[in-house]
C-alpha positions in Angstrom: 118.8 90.2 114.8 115.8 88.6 112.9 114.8 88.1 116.4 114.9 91.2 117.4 112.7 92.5 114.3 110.2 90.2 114.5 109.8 91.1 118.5 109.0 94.7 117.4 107.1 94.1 114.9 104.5 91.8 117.5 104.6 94.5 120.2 104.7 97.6 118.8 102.7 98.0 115.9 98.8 97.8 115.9 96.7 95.2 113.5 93.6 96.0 112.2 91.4 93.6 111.7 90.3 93.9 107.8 88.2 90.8 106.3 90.2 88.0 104.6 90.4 88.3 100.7 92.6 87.2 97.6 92.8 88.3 94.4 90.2 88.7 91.9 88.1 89.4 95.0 85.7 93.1 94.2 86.8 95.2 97.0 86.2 99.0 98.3 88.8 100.3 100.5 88.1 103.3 102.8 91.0 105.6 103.2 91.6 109.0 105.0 92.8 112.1 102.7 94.4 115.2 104.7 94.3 118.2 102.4 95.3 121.4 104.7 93.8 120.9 108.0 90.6 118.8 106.7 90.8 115.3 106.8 87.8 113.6 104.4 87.2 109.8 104.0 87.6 108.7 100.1 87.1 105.0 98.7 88.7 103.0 96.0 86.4 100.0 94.4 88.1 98.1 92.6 89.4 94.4 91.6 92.4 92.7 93.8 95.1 92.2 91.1 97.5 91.1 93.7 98.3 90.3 97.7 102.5 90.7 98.4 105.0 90.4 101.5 103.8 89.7 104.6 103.8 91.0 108.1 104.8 94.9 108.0 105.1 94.8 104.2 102.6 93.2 103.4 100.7 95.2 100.1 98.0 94.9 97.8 97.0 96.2 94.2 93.7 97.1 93.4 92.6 98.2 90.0 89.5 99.8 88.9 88.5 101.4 85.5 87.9 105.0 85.3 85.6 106.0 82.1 88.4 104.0 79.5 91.3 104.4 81.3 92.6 101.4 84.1 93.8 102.7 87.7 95.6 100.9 89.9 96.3 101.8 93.2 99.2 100.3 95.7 97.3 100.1 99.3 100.1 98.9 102.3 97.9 96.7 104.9 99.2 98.4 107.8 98.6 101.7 106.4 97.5 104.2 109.1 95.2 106.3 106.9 92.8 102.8 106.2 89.7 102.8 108.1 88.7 99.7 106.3 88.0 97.5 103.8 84.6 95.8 102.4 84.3 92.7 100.3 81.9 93.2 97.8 82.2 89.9 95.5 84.3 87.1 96.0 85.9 86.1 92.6 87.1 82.7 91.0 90.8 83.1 89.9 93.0 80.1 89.7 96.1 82.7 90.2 97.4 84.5 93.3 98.1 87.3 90.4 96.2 88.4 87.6 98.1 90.5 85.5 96.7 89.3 82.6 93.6 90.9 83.9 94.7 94.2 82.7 94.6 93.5 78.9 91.1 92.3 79.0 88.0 94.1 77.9 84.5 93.8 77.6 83.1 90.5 78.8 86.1 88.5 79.1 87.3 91.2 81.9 84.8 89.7 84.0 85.6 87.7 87.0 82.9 84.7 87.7 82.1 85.0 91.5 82.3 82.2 93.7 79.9 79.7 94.8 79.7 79.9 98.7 79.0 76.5 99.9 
């Protein structure tokens, strides 16, 4: 049966080919909003909190801070409505998540970026 899934999951659904990036990375993720008939691209820049599941459900949580307020947002990878995804900084976390990032303010809520060698 897993068999079967996995088959399915090869043939039939589309991949799009987004950048590689991890958490703590500075991302902006372009997304398409239907409202009525209009469809209109909007963008979420944010900080990568978190990559989970893999293949199909495979997710990722951005957040970003709005005035004083934090918003995170819960993108799926294989979401239809992406268009695409930029990597605007590549940060140096030594987790895969950084919830702790969400209690941090002022200076210490800054991510060093990473050296590119």
């Amino acid at each position: 049966m897993a068999n079967l899934v996995d088959f399915v999951n090869n043939e039939f659904v589309a991949k799009k080919d987004f950048p590689d990036f991890n958490s703590g990375d500075t991302i902006t993720v372009y997304y398409e909003i239907k409202e009525g008939e209009k469809t209109r691209t909007q963008f979420f820049k944010g900080v990568v909190i978190q990559r989970r599941g893999s293949g199909l459900t495979e997710t990722f949580t951005i957040r970003k801070m709005s005035g004083a307020v934090g918003v995170e947002r819960i993108f799926p990878v294989n979401m239809p409505a992406l268009q695409k995804i930029e990597v605007n900084q590549r940060g140096k976390v030594r987790r895969a998540r950084i919830f702790y990032f969400r209690e941090l303010t002022g200076k210490k809520a800054k991510i060093k970026e990473k050296r590119r060698r």
